[in-house]
Short mmCIF file of the C-alpha atoms (twelve columns), coordinates in Angstrom:
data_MODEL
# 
_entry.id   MODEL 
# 
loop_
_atom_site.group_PDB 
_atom_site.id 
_atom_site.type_symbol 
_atom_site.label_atom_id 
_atom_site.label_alt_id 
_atom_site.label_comp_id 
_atom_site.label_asym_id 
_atom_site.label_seq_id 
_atom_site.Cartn_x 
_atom_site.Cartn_y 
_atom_site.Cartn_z 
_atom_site.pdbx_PDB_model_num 
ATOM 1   C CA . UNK A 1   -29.201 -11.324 2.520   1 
ATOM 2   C CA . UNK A 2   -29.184 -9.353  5.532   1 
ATOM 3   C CA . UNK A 3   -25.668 -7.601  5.461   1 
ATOM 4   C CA . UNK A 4   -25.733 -4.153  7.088   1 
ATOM 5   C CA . UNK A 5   -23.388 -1.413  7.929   1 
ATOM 6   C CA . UNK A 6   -20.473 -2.529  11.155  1 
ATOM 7   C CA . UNK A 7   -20.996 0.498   13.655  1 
ATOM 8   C CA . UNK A 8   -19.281 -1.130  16.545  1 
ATOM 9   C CA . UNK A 9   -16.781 -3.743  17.794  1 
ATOM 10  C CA . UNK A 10  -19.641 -5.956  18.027  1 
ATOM 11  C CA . UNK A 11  -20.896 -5.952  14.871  1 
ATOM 12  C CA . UNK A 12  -17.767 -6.475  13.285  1 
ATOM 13  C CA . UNK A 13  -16.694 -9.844  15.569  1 
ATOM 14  C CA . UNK A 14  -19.911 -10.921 14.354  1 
ATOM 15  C CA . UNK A 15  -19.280 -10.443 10.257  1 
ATOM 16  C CA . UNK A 16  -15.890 -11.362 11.100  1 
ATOM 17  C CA . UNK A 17  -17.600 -15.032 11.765  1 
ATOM 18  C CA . UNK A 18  -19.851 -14.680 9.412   1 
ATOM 19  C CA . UNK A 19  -17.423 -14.502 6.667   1 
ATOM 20  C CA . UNK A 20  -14.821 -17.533 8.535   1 
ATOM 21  C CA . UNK A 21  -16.435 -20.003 6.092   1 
ATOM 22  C CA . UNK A 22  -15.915 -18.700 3.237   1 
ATOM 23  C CA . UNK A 23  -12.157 -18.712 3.479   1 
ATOM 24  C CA . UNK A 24  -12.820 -22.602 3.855   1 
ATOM 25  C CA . UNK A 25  -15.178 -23.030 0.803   1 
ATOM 26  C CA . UNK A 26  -14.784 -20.150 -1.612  1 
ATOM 27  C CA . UNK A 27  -18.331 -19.464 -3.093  1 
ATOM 28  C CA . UNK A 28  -18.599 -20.461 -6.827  1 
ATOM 29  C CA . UNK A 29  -18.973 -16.615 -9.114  1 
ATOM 30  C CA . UNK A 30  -22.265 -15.314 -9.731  1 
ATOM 31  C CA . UNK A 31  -23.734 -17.128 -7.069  1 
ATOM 32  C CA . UNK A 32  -25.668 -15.316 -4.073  1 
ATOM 33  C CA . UNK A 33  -23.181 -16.881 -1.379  1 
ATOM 34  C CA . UNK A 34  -20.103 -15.029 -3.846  1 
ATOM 35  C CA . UNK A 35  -22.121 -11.810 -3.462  1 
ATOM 36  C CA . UNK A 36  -22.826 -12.375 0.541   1 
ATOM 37  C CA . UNK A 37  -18.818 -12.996 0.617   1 
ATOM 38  C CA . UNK A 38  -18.046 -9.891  -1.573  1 
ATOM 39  C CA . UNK A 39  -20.654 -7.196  0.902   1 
ATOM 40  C CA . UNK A 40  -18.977 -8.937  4.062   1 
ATOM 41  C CA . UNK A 41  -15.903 -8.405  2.766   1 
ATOM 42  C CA . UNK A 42  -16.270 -4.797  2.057   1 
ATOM 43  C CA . UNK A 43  -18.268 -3.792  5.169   1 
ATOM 44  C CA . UNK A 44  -15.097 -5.197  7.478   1 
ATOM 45  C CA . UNK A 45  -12.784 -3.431  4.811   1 
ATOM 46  C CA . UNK A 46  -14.366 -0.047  5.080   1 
ATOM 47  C CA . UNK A 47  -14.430 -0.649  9.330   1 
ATOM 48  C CA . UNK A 48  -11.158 -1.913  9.702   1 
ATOM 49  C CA . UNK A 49  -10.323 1.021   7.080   1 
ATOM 50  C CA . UNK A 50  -11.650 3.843   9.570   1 
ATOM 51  C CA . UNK A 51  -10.652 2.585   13.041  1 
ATOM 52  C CA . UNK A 52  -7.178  0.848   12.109  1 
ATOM 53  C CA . UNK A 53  -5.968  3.166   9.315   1 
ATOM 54  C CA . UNK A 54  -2.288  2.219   8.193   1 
ATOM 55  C CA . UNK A 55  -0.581  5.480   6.678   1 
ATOM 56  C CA . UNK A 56  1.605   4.817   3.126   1 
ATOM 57  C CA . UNK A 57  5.457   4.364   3.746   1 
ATOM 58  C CA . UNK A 58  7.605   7.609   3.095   1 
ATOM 59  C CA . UNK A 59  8.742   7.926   -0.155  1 
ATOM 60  C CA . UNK A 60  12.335  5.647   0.972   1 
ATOM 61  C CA . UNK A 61  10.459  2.966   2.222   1 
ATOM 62  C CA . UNK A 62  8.406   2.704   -0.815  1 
ATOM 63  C CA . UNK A 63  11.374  3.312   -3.155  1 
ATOM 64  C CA . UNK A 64  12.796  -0.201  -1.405  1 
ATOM 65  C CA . UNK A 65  9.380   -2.084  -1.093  1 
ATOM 66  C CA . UNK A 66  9.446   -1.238  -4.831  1 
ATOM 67  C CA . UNK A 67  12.610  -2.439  -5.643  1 
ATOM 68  C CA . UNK A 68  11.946  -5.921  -3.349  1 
ATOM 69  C CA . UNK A 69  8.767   -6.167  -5.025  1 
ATOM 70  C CA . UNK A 70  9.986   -6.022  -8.689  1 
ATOM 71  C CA . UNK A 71  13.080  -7.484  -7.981  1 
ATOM 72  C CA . UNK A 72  14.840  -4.158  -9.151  1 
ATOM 73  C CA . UNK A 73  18.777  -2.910  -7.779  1 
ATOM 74  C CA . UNK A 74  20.127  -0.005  -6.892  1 
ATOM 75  C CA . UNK A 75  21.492  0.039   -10.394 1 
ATOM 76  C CA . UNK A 76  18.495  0.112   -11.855 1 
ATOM 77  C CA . UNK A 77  17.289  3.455   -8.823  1 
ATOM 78  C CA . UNK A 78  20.684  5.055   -10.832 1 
ATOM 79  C CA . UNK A 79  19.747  4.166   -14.406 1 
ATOM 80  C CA . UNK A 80  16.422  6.101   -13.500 1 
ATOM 81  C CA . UNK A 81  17.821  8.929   -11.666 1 
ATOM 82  C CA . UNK A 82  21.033  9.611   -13.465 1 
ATOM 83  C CA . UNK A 83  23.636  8.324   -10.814 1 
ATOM 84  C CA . UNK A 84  24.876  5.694   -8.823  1 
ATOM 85  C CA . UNK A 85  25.865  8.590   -5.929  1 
ATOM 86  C CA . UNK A 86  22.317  10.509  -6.118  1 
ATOM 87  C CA . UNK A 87  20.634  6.117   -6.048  1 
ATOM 88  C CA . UNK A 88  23.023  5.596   -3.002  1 
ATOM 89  C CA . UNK A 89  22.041  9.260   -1.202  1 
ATOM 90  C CA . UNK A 90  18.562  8.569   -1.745  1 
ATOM 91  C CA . UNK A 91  18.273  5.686   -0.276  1 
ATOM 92  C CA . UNK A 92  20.415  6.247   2.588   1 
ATOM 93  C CA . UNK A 93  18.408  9.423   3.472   1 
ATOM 94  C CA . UNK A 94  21.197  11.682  2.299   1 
ATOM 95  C CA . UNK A 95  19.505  13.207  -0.440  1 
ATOM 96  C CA . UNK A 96  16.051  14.732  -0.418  1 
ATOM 97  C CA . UNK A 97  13.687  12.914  -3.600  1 
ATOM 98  C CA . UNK A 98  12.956  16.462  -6.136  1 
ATOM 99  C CA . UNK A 99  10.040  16.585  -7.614  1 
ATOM 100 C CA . UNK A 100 12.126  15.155  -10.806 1 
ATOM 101 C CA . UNK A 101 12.954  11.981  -9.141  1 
ATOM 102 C CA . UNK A 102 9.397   11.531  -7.688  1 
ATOM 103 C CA . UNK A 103 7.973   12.274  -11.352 1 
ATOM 104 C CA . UNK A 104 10.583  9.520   -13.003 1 
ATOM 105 C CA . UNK A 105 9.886   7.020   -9.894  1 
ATOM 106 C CA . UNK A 106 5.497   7.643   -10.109 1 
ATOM 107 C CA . UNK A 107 5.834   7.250   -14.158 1 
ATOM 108 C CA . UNK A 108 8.661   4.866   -14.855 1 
ATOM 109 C CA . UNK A 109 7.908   2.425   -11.382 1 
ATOM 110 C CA . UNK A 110 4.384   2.946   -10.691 1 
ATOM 111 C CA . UNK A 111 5.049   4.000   -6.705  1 
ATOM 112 C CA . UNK A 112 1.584   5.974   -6.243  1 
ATOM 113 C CA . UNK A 113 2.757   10.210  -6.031  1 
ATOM 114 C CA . UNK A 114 0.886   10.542  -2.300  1 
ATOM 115 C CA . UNK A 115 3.799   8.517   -1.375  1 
ATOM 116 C CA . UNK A 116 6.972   10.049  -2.970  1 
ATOM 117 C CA . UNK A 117 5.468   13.449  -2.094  1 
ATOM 118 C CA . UNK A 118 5.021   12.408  1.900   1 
ATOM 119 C CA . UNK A 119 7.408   14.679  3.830   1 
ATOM 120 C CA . UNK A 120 9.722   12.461  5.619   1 
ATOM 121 C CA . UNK A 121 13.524  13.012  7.426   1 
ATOM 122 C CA . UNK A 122 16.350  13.189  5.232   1 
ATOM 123 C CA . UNK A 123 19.702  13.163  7.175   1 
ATOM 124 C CA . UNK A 124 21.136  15.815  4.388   1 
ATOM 125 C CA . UNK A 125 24.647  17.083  5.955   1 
ATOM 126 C CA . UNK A 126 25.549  20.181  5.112   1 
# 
């Protein structure tokens, strides 16, 4: 199994055709072909990773691709943050998320704290 390392473009066209098959015909578990797909798969992860990084959402976005993704309302944003106002500010960039809200939405919805804690623009009017 000769699977090294992608250090340029060229190395990772070729394991990008390398691993084209496999999408095809799925290797059966435990076999050497699954472990060949699994090493491909991770060497064009980890390159794809450092040359085409994509940065979390700020802590809106990923308060909607939350609620889209469990199927939860804006009700449900107030239930957890105490109002149907502060659910409606939030998410219309009016209100700044406190560390409060970012604690309930990490614990209670399971959006990862790197995001809620991202500094983004809130259009607060004074």
């Amino acid at each position: 199994m000769d699977i090294r390392p992608i250090h340029s473009e060229t190395d990772y066209e070729v394991a990008l055709k390398e691993i084209e098959p496999y999408f095809d015909r799925e290797p059966m578990p435990g076999t050497v072909e699954a472990d060949r797909f699994d090493l491909l798969a991770l060497v064009i992860a980890d390159y794809e990773a450092k040359h085409w990084p994509i940065d979390p959402p700020d802590p809106v976005e990923a308060i909607k691709a939350r609620m889209q993704q469990t199927g939860y309302g804006q009700k449900d944003l107030a239930a957890l943050l105490g109002s149907r106002s502060r659910a409606s500010e939030v998410l219309s960039r009016k209100r700044p998320l406190t560390m409060a809200m970012a604690w309930k939405l990490n614990r209670e919805w399971g959006i990862p704290a790197d995001c809620l804690i991202r500094p983004y623009q809130a259009s607060v009017v004074n």
